[in-house]
N, C-alpha and C positions, 0 to 999 in steps of 0.2 A: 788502761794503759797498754795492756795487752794488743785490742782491738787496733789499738793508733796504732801502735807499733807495724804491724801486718799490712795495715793502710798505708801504712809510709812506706815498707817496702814497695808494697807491690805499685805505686805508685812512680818508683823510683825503677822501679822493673819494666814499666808502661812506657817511660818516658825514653829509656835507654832502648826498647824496643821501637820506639816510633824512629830514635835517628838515625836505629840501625836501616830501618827501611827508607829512611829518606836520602841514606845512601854515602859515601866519605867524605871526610871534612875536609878543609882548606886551610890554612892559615899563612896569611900574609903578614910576616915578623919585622919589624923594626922599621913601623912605619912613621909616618911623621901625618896625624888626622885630623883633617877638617871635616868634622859629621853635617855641614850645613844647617845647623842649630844656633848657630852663633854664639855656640861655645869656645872655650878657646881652646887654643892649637894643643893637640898632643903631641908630645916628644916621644921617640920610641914606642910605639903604642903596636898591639898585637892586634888584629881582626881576623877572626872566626868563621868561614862560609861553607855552607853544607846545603844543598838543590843552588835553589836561586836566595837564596837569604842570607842574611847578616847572624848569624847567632849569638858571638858575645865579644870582647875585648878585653881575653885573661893578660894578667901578669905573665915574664918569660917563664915564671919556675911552674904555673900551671898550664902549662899548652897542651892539651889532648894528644895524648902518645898518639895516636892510630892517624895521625893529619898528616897529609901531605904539608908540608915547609916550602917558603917561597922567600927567601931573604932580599928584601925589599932595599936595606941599606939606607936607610930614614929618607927615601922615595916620598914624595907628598900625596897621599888618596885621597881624594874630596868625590862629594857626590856627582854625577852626571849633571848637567843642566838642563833646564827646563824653559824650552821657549812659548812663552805662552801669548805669543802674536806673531805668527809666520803664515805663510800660504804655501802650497803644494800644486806643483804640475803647471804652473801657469808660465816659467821664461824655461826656456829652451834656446842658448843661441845668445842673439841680439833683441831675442821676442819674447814679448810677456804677452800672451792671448789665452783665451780658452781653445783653442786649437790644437796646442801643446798638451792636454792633459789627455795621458795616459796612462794606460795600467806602469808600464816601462818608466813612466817619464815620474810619476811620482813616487818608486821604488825607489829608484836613481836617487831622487831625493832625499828621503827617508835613510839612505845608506849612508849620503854623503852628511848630513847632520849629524849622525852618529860616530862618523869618522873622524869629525868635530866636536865628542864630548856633550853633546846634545843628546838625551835620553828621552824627549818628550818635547812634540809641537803640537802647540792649538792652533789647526789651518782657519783662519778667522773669516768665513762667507762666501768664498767664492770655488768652491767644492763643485763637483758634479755626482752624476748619480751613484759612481764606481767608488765613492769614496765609505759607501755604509758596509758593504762586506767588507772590503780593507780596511776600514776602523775594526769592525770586529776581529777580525784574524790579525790585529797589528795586536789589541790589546789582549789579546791571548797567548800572544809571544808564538802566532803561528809564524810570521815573517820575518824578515831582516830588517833594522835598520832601528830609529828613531820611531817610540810608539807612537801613534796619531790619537789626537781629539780633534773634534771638529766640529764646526756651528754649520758645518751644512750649506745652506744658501743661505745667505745675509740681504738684509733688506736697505734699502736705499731708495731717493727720489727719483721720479722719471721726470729722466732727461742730465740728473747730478750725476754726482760719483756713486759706485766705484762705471769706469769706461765700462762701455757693453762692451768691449773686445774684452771682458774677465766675463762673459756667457749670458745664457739669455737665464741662468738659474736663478738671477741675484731678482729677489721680489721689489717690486716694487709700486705697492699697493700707492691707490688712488686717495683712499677714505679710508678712516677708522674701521669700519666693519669687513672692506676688503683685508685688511692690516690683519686682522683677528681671526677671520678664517684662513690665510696663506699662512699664520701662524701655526694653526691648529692644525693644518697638514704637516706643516714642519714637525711637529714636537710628537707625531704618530712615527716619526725616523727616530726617534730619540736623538736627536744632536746634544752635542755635551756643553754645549753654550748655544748662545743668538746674538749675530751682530747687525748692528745698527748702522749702518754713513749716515750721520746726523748733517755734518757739516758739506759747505760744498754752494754752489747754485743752479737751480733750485736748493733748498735744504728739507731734507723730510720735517713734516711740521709733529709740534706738541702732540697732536690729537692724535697721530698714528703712533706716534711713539709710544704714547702713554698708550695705547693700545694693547702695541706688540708688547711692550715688558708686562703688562696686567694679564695678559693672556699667559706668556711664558712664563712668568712666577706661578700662576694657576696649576703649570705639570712640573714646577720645582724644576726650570730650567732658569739658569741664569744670563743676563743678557750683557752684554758689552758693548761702547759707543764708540766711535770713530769721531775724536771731535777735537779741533781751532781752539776755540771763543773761550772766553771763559763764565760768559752768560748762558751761553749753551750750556759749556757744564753744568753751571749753578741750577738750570731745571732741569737737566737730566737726574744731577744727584738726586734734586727731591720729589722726582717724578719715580727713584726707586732703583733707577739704574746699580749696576752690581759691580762694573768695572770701566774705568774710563783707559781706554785700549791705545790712546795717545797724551802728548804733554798738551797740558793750555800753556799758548804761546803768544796769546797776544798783549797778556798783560799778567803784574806777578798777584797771584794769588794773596787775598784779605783772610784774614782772621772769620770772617763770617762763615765764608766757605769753609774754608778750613774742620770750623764746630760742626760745617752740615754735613761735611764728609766721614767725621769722625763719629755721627750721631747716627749715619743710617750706614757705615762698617764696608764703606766704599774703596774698591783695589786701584790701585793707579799704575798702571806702565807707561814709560817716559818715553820710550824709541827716540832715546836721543842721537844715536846712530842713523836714523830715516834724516835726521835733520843736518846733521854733522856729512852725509854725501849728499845734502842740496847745494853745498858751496867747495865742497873741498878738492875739488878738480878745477881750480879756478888762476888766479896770479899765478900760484905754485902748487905742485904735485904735494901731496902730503906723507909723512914718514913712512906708510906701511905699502908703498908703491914697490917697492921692489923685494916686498918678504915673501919668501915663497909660502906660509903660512895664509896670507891673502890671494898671492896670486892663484894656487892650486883652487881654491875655492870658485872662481868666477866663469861661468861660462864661458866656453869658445867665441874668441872675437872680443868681447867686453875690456880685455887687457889694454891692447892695443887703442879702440877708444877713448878708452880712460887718459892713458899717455898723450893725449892729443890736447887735455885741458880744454875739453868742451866747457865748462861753464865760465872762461874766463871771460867772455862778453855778458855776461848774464846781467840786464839790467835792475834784478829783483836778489843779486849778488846780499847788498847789507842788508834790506829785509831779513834775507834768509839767515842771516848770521845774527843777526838781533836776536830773530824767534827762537833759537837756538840759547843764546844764552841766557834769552828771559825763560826757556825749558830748562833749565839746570838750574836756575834759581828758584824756579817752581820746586822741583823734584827734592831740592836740599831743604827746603823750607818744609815740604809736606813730609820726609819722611822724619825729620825734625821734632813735629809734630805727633808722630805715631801711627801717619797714618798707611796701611799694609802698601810695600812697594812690591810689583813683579818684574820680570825682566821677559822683554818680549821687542821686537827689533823690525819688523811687517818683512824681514826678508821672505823674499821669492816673491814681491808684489811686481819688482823691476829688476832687469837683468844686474844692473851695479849694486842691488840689497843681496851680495852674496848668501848663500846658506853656508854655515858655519861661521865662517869669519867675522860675520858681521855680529854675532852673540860675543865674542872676546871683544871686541870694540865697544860696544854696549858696556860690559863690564868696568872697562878700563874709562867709559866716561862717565861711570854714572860715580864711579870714583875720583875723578877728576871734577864732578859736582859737588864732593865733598861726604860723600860715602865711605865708610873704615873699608878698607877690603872683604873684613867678615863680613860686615852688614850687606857688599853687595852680593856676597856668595849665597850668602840666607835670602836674599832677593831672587837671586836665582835658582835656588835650590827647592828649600823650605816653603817659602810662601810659594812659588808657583803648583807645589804642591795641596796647598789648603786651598786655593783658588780653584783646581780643579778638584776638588772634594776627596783628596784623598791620592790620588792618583795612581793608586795601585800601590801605596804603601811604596813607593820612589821620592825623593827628593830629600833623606835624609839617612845618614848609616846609626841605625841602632839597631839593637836587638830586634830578629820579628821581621824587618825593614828588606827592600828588595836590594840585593849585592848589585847596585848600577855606581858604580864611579870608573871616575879615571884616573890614572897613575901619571904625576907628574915629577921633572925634575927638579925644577923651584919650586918656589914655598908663594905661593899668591894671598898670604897672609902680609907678608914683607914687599910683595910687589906684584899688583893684581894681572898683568901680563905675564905673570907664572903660567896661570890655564894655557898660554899657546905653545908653551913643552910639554905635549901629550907625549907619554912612552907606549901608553899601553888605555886599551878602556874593555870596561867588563861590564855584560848589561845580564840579568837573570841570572847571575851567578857563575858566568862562563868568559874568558879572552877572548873577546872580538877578533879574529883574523883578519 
C-alpha cells in the first residue's frame, strides 16, 4: 500500500510537472460545443487549452485557478473544417493554369482557407514540385494558414482530363506497367493520397487503374477517383479504390452498390457545390450574389463575371441541374446507408470554386440533401479526419485533440449557415490574427 501510495504521488508530481512545462492554461468559459463527434450540443460548456491542445471540459466550480479566462457568452466553438478535395495555386485572376503556381500564390491560399474556418486541404493531383517541402513545413505548423495534404501529381488519360493548362506533372501513363513505375516514383515523395481522373474522353482504362491503386496500396497509400458513371464507380469500388472524390450523377445509386461500398469501407465526397455553380448563374443570380461572406472570397474580376449571368444561354443548363439533384439523392441515400461521408468541394480547380466560401455552401447543401446539421459537421470535421489517417489529431475537440476551431455567433446545429458567423478561429492552440 505503502509502494502505491508513493507511485501515486509521484506520478501525480510527474504529471503536474509536465504542464508546468508545457506552459499556461486557457480557458474558454460558457461555451455552447459542437466537438464534431456528433455528439450532441453542449450548453454552457468550459474548454481547457494549454500548447496547442485540448486538455479537458471541467464544470464552472472546477476551472484551474492559474488559467487565463476568456468569457465566451455561450459563443458556438465547433471544430475547424476539413476540406478534403481542394487544389492549390492553380486560379489566380480570371485563370486557373499551372502558371499561377507559386510559393506566394499557394500561401495566399492556405491563408485565405483559414480565414475561412478551414484547418486542412487535400490539394487532389495537380501539385507541382514546391509543394513536398511546403507539405512538410505546413504540417509542422511551420507556416501560416490552412495545413496541406497532397496526392502530388495525379494521374489521368492522354489526351482526357484534368486540361494540360493544370501542368505537364499530372501522369499520364500509356500501359499498366508505365502506370506502376510513375506510381512507384510518386510514392518515393510520400504523397498523402493518389488521384485518379477516371472519367472524361479518353477515360483512363481498368488495367492502369487497377495498376496504379495495386501499386499504391503496396506503400499504404490510399487512392481517390475522380468519377460521372456510376459503372465506373461500381469497378472502381471493387477494383479497391479508397475514396470516390465526386457524386455519381448520372443515375441514383442500387442497393448493390450500395453492399459493395459498404463491404470494401469506401469514403464518398459529394462536391455538391462543383455542381450547384455549373447552373446557378443562369435565368437568375442566386442568394449569396451579393453576401460579402461570398463576395470577399472570389478572385479579382470573377465578381463582376458572375453578375453578367454567363450561363443563362447554356444549352446543357437542365442536364446540369438533373445531375445535381440525382447527386443529392445519391449522397442522402448513401449516407442513409452508413456509408463514411467527407466534405470536399474541388475549390481552386476554377476561378468561380471559391476557396472558403465554397466549403459553407457545401455544408448548407449537403443539408439541404437531407443531412441533420450535426451529421454534416461530422462530415466535415471527424470523418475528414479518419480519411486522412488521423490527421494530426485535428477534426475533433477532445481531450489530447489539437485546439483548431472556430468561434461562432450562431449555433449551426439550429441552422447550418451558422459556420459563415466566424468571430474568431484558433488553429495549434493560438487566435488567428
Amino acid at each position: 500500500m505503502k509502494n502505491y501510495l508513493l507511485m501515486t504521488i509521484g506520478a501525480i508530481f510527474q504529471s503536474c510537472l509536465i504542464f508546468a512545462q508545457q506552459g499556461p492554461l486557457t480557458v474558454l468559459k460558457d461555451i455552447t460545443l459542437i466537438d464534431g463527434s456528433g455528439a450532441p450540443v453542449r450548453q454552457h460548456a468550459n474548454m481547457v487549452i494549454q500548447a496547442d491542445k485540448v486538455v479537458s471540459f471541467p464544470d464552472t466550480k472546477h476551472l484551474p485557478k492559474n488559467a487565463r479566462r476568456i468569457n465566451m457568452n455561450g459563443k458556438t466553438v465547433m471544430p475547424l473544417l476539413i476540406n478534403a478535395h481542394g487544389h492549390l495555386g492553380l486560379i489566380k485572376g480570371n485563370t486557373a493554369t499551372a502558371n499561377n503556381y507559386t510559393d506566394a500564390n499557394v500561401k495566399r491560399q492556405l491563408e485565405q482557407y483559414l480565414h475561412y474556418g478551414i484547418g486542412a486541404v487535400l490539394s487532389m493531383g495537380t501539385d507541382q514540385p514546391l509543394i513536398w517541402p511546403f507539405r512538410d513545413s505546413s504540417q509542422k505548423g511551420a507556416i501560416p494558414g490552412a495545413t496541406v495534404y497532397t496526392a502530388g501529381y495525379g494521374f489521368g488519360a492522354n489526351g482526357g482530363v484534368p486540361p494540360g493548362a493544370f501542368g505537364k506533372h499530372i501522369q499520364r501513363a500509356l500501359t499498366p506497367e508505365a502506370a506502376t513505375a510513375a506510381m512507384e516514383q510518386l510514392a518515393a515523395l510520400h504523397p498523402d493520397f493518389v488521384k485518379i481522373w477516371v472519367d472524361g474522353n479518353p477515360k483512363v482504362t481498368p488495367d492502369i487503374y487497377q495498376a496504379i491503386i495495386t501499386s499504391a496500396h503496396a506503400h499504404g497509400i490510399k487512392v481517390a477517383a475522380h468519377v460521372y458513371y456510376l459503372e465506373d464507380a461500381r469497378n472502381l469500388v471493387n477494383d479497391g479504390i479508397d475514396l470516390l472524390a465526386h457524386s455519381i450523377r448520372d443515375q441514383v445509386v442500387d442497393n448493390a452498390f450500395i453492399t459493395l461500398m459498404k463491404e470494401k469501407g469506401t469514403y464518398y465526397i459529394p462536391t455538391l457545390s462543383l455542381d450547384k455553380y455549373n447552373f446557378a448563374y443562369g435565368t437568375q443570380l442566386p442568394d449569396w450574389i451579393n453576401d460579402d461572406f461570398f463576395i470577399h472570397s472570389l478572385e479579382p474580376g470573377v465578381y463582376d463575371e458572375l453578375k453578367r449571368m454567363p450561363q443563362q444561354n447554356d444549352k446543357d443548363r437542365e442536364k446540369k441541374i438533373r445531375a445535381f439533384n440525382i447527386a443529392k439523392t445519391n449522397l442522402h441515400k448513401l449516407d442513409s446507408a452508413g456509408i463514411p461521408i467527407c466534405m470536399g468541394t474541388d475549390s481552386g480547380a476554377q476561378p468561380t470554386r471559391a476557396q472558403g466560401f465554397s466549403e459553407h455552401l457545401e455544408l448548407a447543401l449537403m443539408a439541404e440533401a437531407g443531412l441533420t446539421p450535426l451529421k454534416v459537421i461530422t462530415c466535415a470535421t471527424a470523418n475528414g479526419a479518419k480519411l486522412l489517417n488521423g490527421a494530426h489529431h485535428s477534426g475533433t475537440l477532445i481531450p489530447g485533440n489539437k485546439a483548431d476551431f472556430m468561434i461562432l455567433d450562431g449555433n449551426p446545429a439550429e441552422d447550418i449557415k451558422a459556420t459563415r458567423s466566424i468571430t474568431a478561429i484558433w488553429k495549434n492552440g493560438k487566435e488567428i490574427k
